[in-house]
C-alpha positions, 0 to 999 in steps of 0.5 A: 500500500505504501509502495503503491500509494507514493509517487515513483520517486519517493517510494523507496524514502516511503518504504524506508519510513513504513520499515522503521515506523514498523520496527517502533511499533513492535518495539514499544508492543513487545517491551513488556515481553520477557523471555527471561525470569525476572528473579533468581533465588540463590540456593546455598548449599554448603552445609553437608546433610547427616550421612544416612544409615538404610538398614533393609528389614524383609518381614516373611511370614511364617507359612500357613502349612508346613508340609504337603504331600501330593501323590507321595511327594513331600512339597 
């Protein structure tokens, strides 16, 4: 539109103008986007934590019957 509306030899000066009128548009819309987080907490992590002592405890219950015999076999 710009292109088209200009005489011939101010287009290329309003093409110029559109580009930069554009590029200021998008500038001040785009201002209030960031893509980075506005804040950091800093975690510090010199203290070493109490070893930790894992003692594994397998609880098998006693079994309900002892012995069985299934044609003449003991299982």
């Amino acid at each position: 539109m710009i292109w088209s509306a200009s005489p011939a030899t101010g287009r290329t000066v309003a093409t110029g103008l559109a580009v930069l009128t554009w590029a200021a548009v998008s500038t001040l819309a785009l201002r209030g986007l960031s893509l980075r987080s506005s804040s950091f907490v800093h975690v510090h992590n010199d203290v070493q934590s109490p070893p930790v002592h894992v003692r594994p405890d397998i609880h098998v219950p006693q079994p309900l019957v002892e012995r069985v015999e299934i044609n003449g076999r003991d299982l």
